[in-house]
C-alpha positions in Angstrom: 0.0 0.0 0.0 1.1 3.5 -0.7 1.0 6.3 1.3 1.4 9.7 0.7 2.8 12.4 3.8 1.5 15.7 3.4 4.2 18.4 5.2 3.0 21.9 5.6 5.1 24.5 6.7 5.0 27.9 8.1 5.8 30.4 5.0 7.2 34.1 6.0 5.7 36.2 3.7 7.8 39.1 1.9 6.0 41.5 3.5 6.8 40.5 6.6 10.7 40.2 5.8 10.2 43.7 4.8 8.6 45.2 7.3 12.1 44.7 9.7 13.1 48.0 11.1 17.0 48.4 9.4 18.6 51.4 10.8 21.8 52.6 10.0 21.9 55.9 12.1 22.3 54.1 15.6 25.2 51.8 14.7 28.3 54.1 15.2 29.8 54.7 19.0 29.7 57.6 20.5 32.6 58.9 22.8 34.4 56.0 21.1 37.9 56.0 18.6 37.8 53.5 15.7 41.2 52.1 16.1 40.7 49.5 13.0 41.0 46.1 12.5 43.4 43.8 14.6 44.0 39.8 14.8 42.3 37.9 17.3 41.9 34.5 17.3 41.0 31.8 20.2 44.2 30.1 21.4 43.6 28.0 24.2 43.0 31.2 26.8 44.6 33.7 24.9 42.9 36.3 23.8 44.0 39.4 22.9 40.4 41.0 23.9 39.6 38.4 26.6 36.0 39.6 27.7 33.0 37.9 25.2 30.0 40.3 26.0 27.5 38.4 24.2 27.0 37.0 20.6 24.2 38.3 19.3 22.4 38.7 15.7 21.2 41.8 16.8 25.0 43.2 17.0 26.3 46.7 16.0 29.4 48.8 17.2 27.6 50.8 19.7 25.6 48.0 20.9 29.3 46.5 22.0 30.9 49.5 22.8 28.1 49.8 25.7 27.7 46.2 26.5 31.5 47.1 27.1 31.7 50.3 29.2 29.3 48.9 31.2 31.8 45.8 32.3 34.1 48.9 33.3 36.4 48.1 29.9 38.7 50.5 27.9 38.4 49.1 24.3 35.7 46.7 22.8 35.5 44.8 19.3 33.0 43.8 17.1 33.9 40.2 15.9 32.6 37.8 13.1 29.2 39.8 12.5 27.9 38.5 15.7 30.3 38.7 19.0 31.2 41.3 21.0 34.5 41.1 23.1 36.2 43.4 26.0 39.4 44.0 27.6 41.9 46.7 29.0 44.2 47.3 26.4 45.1 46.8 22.7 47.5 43.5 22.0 46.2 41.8 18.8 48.6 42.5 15.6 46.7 45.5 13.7 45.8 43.9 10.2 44.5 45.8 6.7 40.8 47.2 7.7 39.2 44.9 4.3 40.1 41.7 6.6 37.1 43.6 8.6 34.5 42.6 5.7 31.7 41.1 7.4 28.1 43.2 7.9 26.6 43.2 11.5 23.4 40.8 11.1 20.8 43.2 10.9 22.6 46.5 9.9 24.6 47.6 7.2 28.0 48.8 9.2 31.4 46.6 9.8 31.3 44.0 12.5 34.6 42.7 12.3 35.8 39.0 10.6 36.6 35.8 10.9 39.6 36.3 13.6 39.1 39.8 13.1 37.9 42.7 16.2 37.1 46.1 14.5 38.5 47.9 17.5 37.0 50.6 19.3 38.6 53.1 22.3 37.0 55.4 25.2 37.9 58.6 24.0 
């Protein structure tokens, strides 16, 4: 006997997708200095911006430059579109500011790359 399985599943509709609130205007730091793009990758315990925030798909700049004044830290980085690491001071090797490629999630500014912090200062 044959059967036949019937699946339905939920469908987003375009409008929907389009109705996502995209804005570019609250992305950038404030009271913050861009000090580019600089190499960090995990090694064991090593990192050269130690804190992780969060990791979020919601990320942006300013969303991690808060996240990391509130921790009571000096610099913050926006890593691999979606994490958001902290520390005291600056170690990571700075690298050409293209290897920062990848978009935040949601928002159309720089969120670092793959072993990548896009690095940001108290001013």
């Amino acid at each position: 006997m044959l059967s036949l399985l019937v699946l339905t599943l939920p469908v987003i509709s375009a409008s929907v997708v389009s109705n996502l609130e995209i804005r570019d205007d609250d992305t950038e730091p404030v009271g913050w200095k861009p000090y580019g793009c600089h190499f960090d990758c995990y090694d064991g315990m090593n990192r050269y911006l130690p804190y992780m925030a969060y990791a979020s798909d919601y990320n942006t700049p300013r969303m991690c430059t808060e996240a990391c004044a509130k921790e009571g830290y000096k610099f913050a980085g926006v890593q691999f579109a979606r994490e958001c690491w902290c520390g005291n001071e600056i170690r990571g090797q700075p690298t050409n500011d293209m290897d920062c490629f990848m978009e935040c999630p949601f928002y159309k500014c720089k969120c670092g790359g793959p072993c990548r912090n896009f690095i940001y200062g108290l001013e």
